[in-house]
PAZAPA-4460 file (N, C-alpha, C; in steps of 0.05 Angstrom, whole numbers, plus 32768, in hexadecimal, padded with zeros to 4 digits):
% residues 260
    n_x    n_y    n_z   ca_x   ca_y   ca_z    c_x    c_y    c_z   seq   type   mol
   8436   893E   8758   844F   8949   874C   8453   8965   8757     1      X     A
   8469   8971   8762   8476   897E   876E   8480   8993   8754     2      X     A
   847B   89A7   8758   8486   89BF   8748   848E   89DC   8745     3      X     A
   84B0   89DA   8750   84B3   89F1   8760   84BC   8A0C   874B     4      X     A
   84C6   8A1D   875C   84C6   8A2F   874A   84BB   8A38   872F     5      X     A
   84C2   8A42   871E   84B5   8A4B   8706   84B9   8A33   86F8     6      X     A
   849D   8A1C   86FC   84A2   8A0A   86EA   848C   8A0C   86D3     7      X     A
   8489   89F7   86C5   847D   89EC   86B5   8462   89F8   86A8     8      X     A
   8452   89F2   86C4   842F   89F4   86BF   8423   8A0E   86B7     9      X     A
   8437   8A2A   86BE   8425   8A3A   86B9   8427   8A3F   869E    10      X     A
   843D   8A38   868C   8449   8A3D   8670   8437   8A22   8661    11      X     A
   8432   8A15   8667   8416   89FE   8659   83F8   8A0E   8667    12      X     A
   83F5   8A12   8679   83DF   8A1E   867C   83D7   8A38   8669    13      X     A
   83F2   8A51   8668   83EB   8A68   864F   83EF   8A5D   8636    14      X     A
   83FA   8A43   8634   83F5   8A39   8618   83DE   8A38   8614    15      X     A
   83CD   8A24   8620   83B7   8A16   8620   83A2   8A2B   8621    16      X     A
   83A4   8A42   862B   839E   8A5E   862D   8393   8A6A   860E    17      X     A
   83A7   8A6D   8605   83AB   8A7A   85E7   83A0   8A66   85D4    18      X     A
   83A8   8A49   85DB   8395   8A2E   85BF   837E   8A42   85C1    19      X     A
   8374   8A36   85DB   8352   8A3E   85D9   8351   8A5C   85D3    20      X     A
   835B   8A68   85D2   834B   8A86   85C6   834E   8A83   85A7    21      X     A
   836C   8A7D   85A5   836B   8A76   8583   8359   8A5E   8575    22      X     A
   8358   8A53   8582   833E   8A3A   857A   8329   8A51   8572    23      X     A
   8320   8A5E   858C   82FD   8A6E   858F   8300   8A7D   8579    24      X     A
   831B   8A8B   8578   8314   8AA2   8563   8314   8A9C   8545    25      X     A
   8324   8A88   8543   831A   8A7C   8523   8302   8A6E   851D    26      X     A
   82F4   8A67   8537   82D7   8A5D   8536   82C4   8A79   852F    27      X     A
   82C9   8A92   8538   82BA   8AA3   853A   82C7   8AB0   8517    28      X     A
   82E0   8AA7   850A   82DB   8AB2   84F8   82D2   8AAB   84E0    29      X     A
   82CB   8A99   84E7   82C4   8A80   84D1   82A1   8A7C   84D3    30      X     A
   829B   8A8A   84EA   827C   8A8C   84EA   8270   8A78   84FC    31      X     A
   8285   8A63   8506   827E   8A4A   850E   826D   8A51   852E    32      X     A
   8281   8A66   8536   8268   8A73   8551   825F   8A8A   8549    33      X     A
   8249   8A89   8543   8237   8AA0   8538   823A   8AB4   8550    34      X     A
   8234   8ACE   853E   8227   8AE6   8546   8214   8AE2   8557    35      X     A
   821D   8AE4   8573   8205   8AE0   8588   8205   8AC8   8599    36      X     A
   8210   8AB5   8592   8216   8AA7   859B   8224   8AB6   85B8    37      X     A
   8217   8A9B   85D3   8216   8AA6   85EE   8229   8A86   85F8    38      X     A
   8241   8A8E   8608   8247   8A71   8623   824F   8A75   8633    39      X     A
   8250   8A61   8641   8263   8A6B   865C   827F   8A5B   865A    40      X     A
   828C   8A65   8678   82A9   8A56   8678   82A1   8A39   8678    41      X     A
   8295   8A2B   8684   8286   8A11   868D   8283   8A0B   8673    42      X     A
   827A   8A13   865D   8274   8A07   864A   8288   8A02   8637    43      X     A
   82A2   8A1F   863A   82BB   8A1B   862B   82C6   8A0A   8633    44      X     A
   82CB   8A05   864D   82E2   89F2   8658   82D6   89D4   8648    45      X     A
   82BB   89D5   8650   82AF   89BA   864C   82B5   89B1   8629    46      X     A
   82B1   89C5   8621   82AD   89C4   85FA   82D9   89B5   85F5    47      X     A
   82F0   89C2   8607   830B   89C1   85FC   830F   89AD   8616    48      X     A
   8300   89A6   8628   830A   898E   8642   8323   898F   8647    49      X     A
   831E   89AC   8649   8334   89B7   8666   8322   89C8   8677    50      X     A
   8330   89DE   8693   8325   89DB   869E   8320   89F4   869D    51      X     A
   830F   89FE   86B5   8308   8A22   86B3   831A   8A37   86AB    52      X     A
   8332   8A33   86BD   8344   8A47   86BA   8353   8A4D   86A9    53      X     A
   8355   8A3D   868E   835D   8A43   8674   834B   8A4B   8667    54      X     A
   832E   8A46   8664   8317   8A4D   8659   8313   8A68   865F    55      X     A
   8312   8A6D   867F   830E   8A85   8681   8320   8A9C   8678    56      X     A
   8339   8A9B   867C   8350   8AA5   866F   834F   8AAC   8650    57      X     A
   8343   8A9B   863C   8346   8AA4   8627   8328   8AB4   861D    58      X     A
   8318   8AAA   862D   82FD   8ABE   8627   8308   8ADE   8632    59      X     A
   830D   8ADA   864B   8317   8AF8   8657   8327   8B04   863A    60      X     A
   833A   8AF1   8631   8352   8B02   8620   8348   8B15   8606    61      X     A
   8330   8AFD   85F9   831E   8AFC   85E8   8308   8B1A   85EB    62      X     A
   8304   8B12   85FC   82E9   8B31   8601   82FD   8B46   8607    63      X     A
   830E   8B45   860D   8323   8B59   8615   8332   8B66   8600    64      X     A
   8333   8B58   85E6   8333   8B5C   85CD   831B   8B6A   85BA    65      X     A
   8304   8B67   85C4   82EA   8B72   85BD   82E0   8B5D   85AA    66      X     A
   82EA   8B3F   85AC   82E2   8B28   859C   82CF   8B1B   85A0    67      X     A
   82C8   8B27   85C2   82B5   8B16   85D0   82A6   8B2A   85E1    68      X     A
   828E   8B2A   85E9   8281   8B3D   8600   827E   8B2C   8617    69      X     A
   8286   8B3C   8633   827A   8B2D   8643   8263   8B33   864D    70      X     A
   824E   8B22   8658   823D   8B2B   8666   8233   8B23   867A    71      X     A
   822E   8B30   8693   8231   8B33   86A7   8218   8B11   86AC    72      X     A
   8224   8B02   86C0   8213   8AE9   86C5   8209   8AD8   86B0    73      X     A
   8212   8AE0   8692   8209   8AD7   867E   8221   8AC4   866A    74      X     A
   823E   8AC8   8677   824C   8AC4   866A   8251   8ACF   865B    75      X     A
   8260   8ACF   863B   8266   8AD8   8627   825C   8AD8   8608    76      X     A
   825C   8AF0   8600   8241   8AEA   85DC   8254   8AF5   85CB    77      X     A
   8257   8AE2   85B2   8262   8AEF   8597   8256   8B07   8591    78      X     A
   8268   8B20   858C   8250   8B3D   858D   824A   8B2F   8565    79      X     A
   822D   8B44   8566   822F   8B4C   8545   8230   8B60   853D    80      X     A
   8243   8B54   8525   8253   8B77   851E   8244   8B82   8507    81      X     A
   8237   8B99   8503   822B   8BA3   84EE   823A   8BB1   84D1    82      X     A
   822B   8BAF   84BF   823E   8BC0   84AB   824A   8BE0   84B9    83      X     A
   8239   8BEE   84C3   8244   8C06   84CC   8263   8BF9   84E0    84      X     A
   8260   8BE5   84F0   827D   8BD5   84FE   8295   8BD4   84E6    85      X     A
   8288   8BC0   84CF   8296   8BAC   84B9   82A5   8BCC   84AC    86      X     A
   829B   8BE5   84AB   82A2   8C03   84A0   82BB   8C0A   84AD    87      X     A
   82B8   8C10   84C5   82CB   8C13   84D4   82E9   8C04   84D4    88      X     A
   82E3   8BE4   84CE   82FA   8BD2   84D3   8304   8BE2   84C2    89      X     A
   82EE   8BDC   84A0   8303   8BDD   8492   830F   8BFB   8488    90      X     A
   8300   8C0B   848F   8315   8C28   848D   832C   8C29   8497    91      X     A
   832B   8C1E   84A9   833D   8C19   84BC   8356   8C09   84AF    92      X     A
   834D   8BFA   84B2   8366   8BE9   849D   836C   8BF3   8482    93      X     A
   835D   8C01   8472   8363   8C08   844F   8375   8C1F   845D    94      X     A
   836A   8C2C   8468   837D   8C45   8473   839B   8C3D   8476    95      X     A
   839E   8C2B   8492   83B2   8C2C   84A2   83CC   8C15   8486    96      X     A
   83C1   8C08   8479   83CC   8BF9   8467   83DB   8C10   8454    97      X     A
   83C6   8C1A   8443   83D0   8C2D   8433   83E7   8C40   843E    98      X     A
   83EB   8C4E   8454   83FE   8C53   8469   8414   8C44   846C    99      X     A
   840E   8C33   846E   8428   8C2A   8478   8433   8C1A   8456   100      X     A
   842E   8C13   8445   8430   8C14   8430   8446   8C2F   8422   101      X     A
   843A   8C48   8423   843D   8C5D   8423   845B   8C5F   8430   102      X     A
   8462   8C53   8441   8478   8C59   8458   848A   8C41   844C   103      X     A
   8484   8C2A   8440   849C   8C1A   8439   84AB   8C23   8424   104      X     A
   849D   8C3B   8418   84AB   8C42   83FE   84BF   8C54   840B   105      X     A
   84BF   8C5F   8420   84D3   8C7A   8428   84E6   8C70   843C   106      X     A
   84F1   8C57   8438   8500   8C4C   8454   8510   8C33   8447   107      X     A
   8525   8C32   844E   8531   8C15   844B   8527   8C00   845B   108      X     A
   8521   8BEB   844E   8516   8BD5   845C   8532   8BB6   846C   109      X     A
   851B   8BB1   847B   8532   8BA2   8493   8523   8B7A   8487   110      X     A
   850E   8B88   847B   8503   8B69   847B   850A   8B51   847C   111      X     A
   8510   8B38   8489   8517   8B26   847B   8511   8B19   8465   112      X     A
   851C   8B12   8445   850E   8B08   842D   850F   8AE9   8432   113      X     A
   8527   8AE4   8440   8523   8AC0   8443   8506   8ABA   8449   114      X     A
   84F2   8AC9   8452   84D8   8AC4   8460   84C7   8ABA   8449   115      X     A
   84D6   8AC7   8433   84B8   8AC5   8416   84B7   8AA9   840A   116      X     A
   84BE   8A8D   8416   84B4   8A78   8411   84A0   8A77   8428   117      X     A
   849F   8A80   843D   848B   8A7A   844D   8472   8A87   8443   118      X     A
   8477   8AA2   8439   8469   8AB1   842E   8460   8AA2   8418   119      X     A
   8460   8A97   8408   845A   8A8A   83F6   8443   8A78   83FA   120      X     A
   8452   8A64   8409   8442   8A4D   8412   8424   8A56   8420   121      X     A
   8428   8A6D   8430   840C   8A7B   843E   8400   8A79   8420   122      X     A
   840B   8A92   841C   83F6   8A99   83FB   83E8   8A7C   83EE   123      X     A
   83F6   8A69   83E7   83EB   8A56   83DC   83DD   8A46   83E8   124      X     A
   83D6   8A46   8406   83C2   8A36   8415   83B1   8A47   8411   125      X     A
   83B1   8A62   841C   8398   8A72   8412   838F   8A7F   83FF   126      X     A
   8393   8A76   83ED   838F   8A78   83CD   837C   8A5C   83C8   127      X     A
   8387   8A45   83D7   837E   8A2A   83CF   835E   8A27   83D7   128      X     A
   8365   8A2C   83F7   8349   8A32   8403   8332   8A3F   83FE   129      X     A
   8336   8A5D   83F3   832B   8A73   83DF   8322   8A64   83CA   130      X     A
   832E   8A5C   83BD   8323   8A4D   839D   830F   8A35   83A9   131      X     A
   8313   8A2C   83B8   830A   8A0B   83B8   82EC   8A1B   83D1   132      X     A
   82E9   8A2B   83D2   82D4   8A3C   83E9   82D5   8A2F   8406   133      X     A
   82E9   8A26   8410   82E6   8A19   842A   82F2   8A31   8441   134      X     A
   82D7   8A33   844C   82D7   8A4E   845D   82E9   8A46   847E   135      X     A
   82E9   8A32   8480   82EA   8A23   8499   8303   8A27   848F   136      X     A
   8315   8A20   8482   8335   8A23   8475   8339   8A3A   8479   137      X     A
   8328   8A4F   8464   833F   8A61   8458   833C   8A7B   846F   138      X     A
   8325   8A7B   8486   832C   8A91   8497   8344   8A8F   84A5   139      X     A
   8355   8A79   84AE   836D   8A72   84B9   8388   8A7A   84A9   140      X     A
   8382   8A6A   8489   839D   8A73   847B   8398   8A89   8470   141      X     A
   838A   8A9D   8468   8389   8AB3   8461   8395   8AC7   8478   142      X     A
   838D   8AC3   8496   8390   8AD2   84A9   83B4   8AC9   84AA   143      X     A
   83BC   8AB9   84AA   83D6   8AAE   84AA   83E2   8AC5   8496   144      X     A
   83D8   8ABE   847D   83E5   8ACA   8466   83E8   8AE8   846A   145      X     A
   83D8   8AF4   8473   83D3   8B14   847D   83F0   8B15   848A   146      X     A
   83EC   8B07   84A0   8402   8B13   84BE   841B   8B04   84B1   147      X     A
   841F   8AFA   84A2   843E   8AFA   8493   844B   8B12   8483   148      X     A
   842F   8B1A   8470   8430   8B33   845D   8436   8B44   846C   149      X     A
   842A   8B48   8492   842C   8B62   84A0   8445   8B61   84A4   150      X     A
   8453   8B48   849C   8474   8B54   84A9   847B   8B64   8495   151      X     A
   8481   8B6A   8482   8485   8B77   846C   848B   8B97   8480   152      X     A
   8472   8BA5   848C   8471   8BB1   8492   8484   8BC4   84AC   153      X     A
   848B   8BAA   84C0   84A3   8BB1   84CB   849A   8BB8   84E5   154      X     A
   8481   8BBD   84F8   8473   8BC6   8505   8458   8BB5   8505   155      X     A
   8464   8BB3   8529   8463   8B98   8536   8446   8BA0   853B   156      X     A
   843C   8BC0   8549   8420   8BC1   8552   8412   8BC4   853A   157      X     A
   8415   8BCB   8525   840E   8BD3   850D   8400   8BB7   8508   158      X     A
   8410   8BA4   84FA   840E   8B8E   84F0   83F7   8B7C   8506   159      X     A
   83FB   8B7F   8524   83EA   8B6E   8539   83C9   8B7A   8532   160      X     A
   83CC   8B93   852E   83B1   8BAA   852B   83A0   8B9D   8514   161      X     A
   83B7   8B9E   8500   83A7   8B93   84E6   839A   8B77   84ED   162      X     A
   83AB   8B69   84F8   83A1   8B53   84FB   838A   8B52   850C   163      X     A
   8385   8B61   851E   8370   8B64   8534   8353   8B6C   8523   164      X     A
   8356   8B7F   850E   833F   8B86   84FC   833A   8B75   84E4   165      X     A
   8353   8B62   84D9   8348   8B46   84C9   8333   8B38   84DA   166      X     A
   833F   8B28   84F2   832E   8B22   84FC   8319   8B25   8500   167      X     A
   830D   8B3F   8505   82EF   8B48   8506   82E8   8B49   84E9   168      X     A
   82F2   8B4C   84D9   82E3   8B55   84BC   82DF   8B32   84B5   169      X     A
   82E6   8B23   84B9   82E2   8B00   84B5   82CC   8B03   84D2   170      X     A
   82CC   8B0D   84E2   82B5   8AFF   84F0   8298   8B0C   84EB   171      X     A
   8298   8B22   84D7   8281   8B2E   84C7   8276   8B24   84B8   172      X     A
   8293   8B22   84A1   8284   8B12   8486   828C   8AF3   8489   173      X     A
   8284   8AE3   849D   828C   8AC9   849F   8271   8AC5   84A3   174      X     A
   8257   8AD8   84AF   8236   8AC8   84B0   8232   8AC7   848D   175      X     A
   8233   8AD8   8481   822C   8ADF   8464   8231   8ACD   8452   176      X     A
   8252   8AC1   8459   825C   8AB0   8446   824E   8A94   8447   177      X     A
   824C   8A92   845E   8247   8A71   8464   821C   8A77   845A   178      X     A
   8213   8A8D   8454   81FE   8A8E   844B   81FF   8A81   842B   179      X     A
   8214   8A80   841D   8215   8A7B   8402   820E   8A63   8403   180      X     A
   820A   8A52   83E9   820C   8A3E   83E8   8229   8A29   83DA   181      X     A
   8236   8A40   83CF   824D   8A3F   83C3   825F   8A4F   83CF   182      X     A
   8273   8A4A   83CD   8289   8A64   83D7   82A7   8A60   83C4   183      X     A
   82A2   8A49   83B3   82C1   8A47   83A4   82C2   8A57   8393   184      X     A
   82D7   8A67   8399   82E3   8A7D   837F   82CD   8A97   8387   185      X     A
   82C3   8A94   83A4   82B5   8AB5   83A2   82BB   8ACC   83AF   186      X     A
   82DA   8ABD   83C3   82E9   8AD5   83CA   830B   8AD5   83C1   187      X     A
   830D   8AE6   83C4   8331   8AF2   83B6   8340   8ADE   83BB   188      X     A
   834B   8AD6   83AA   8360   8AC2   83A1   8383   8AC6   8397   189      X     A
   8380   8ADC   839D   83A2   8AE8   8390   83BA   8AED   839D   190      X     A
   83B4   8ADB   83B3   83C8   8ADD   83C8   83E5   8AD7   83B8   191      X     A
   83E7   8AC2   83A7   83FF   8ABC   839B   840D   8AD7   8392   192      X     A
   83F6   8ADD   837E   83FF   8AF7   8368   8405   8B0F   837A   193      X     A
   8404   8B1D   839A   8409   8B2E   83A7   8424   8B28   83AE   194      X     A
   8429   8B13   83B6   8449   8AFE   83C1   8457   8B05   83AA   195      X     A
   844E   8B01   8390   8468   8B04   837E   8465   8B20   837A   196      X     A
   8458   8B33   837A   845A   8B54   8374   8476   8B57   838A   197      X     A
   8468   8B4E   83A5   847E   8B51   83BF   84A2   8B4C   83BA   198      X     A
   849E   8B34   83AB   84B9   8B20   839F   84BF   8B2B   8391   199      X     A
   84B7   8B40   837C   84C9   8B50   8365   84CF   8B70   836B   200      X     A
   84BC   8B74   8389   84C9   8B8A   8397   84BE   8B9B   8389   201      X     A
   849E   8B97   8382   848E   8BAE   8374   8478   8BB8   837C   202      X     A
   8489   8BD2   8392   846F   8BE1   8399   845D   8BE6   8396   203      X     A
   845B   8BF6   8381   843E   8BFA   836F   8430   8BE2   8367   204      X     A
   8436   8BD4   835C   842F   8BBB   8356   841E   8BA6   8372   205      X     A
   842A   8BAB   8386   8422   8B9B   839E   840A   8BAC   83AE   206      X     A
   840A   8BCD   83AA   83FC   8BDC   83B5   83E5   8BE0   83A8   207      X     A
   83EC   8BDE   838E   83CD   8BD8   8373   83C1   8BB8   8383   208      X     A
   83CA   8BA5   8382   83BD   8B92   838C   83B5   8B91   83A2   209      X     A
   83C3   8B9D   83BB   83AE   8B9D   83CD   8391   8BB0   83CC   210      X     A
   83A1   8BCB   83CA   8385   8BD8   83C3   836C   8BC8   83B1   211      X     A
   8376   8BB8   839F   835E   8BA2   8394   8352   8B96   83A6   212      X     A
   8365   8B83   83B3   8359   8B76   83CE   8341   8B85   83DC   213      X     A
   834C   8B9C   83E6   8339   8BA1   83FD   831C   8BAA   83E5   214      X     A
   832A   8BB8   83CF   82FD   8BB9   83C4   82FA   8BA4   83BB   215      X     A
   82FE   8B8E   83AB   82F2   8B74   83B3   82EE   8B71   83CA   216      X     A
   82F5   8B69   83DE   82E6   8B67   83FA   82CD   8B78   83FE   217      X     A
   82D4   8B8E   83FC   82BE   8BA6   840C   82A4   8BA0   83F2   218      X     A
   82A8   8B9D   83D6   8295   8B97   83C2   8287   8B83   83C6   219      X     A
   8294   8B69   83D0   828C   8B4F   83CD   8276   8B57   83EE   220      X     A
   827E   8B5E   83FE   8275   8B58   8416   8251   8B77   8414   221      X     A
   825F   8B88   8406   8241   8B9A   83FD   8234   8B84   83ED   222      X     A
   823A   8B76   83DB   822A   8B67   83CF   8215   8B55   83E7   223      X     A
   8224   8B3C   83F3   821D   8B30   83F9   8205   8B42   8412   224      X     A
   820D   8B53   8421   8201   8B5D   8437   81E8   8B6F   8431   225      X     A
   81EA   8B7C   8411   81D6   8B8C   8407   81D7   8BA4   840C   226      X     A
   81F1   8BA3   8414   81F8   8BCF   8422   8204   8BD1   8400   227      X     A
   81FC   8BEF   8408   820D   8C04   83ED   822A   8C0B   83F1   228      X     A
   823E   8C0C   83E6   825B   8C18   83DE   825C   8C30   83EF   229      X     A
   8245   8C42   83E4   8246   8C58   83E5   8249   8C5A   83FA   230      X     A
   824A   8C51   8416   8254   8C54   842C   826E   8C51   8438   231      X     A
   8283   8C4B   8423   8298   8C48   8428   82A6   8C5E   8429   232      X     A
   82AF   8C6B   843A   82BA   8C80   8432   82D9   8C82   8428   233      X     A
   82DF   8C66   842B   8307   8C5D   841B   8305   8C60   840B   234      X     A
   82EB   8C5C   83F9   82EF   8C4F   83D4   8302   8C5F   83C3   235      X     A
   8301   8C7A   83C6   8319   8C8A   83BF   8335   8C82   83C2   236      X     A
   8336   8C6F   83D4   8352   8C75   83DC   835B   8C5A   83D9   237      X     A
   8345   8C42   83CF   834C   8C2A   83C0   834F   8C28   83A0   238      X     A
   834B   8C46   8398   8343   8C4A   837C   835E   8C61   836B   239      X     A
   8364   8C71   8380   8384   8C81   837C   839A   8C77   8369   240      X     A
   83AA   8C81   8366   83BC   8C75   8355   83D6   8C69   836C   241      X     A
   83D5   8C50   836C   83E8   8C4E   8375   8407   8C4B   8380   242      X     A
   8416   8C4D   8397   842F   8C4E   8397   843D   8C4A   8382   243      X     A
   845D   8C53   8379   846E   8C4E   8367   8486   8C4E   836A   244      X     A
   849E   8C3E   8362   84AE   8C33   8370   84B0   8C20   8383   245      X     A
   84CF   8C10   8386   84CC   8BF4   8390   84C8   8BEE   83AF   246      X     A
   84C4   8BD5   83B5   84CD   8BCF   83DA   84E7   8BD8   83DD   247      X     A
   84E3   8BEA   83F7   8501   8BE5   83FC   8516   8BCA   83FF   248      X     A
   8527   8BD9   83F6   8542   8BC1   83F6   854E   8BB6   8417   249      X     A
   8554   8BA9   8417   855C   8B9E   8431   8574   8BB4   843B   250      X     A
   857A   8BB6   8451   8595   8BC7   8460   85AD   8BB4   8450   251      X     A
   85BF   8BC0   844D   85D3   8BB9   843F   85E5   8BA6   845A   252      X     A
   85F2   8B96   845E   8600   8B8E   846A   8620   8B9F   8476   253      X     A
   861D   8B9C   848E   8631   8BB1   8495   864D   8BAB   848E   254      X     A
   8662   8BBF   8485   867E   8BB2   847B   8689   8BAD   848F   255      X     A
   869F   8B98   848F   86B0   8B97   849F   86BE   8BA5   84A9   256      X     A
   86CD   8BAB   84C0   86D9   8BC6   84C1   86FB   8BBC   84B1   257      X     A
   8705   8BC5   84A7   871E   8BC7   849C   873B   8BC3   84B9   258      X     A
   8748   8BB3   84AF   8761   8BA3   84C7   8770   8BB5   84C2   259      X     A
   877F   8BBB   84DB   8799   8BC9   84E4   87A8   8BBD   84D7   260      X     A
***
């Protein structure tokens, strides 16, 4: 088959591109490729039966992300990320959240609201997943449910960033979890109850619950790992009083101009 100009193959090939990294990386956050875990392209292509040059492509994209290490004649290893790593994400994120949080209260918002059935429906898969402990589920709809919430925010690198440090903070505490023997009902479940704070356009209200979120997380995960708090240096700033006053209101619709 004959295929000229800008056809077809290379737009299925960067598809086929992106499956496999999004395949790998929900494998890596779910714990399913451990920390340390070592392969080659030969073994990716062989594991998704396609061929090198998509395999290789999304490992490159992957380590190029800092998701993956390469090493030299060795192929590629899941790094392991330490609590002093898991510190970092999440300062990082309680910070940059609370910020931009901070910033929705001083601005008219553009958001689309038609979005908050979709919004919804996230919340309630990963709410479902959460309760019922299926880790293999809820690292996907939880991460879903995040990067919907980040539209809120309005800021495109902002929202990608966050998403770039979920991911690592699920590929930390995803060895730990799957150490339990149980996991139903042992991580945060309130995705619904943040969606309706959002729906009644209650800042404070939505900014109290996340700040919950993140010290449940950072508590649950000192628990399980056996590190102390006291190394957090956010906890202040998950503990503050927070924001007051509502989401901004949508831009008003522009008037018509008035006829001659």
């Amino acid at each position: 088959m004959v295929i000229s100009g800008h056809g077809r193959l290379p737009i299925q090939r960067n598809s086929l591109r992106e499956q496999i990294a999004g395949a790998l990386r929900e494998e890596m956050m779910a714990g399913r490729l451990a920390a340390g875990s070592n392969f080659t392209v030969k073994e990716i292509a062989d594991l998704y039966g396609v061929s090198a040059t998509p395999a290789r492509e999304a490992l490159v994209d992957l380590a190029a992300q800092g998701l993956l290490r390469a090493e030299h004649h060795r192929g590629f290893t899941v790094p392991e990320l330490t609590w002093a790593d898991f510190l970092e994400i999440f300062e990082a994120r309680t910070m940059l959240t609370d910020s931009a949080f901070r910033q929705l209260g001083a601005r008219v918002g553009t958001y689309d609201w038609s979005r908050m059935g979709s919004l919804r429906r996230r919340a309630e898969a990963a709410a479902r997943a959460a309760r019922a402990g299926q880790l293999d589920v809820m690292v996907g709809c939880d991460r879903r449910f995040w990067q919907e919430v980040a539209g809120f925010l309005e800021n495109r690198r902002i929202a990608d960033y966050l998403d770039w440090l979920r991911v690592q903070s699920w590929m930390f505490a995803a060895r730990f979890l799957r150490a339990r023997e149980e996991l139903a009902g042992v991580c945060w479940d309130k995705h619904g109850e943040l969606v309706e704070l959002i729906a009644a356009r209650d800042l404070r209200g939505a900014h109290r619950m996340l700040n919950d979120y993140n010290l449940f997380t950072v508590r649950l995960l000192a628990e399980l790992t056996g590190e102390s708090l006291e190394s957090v240096s956010v906890l202040p700033l998950l503990t503050a009083e927070p924001l007051d006053g509502p989401l901004p209101e949508p831009c008003p619709e522009p008037s018509a101009e008035p006829s001659s």
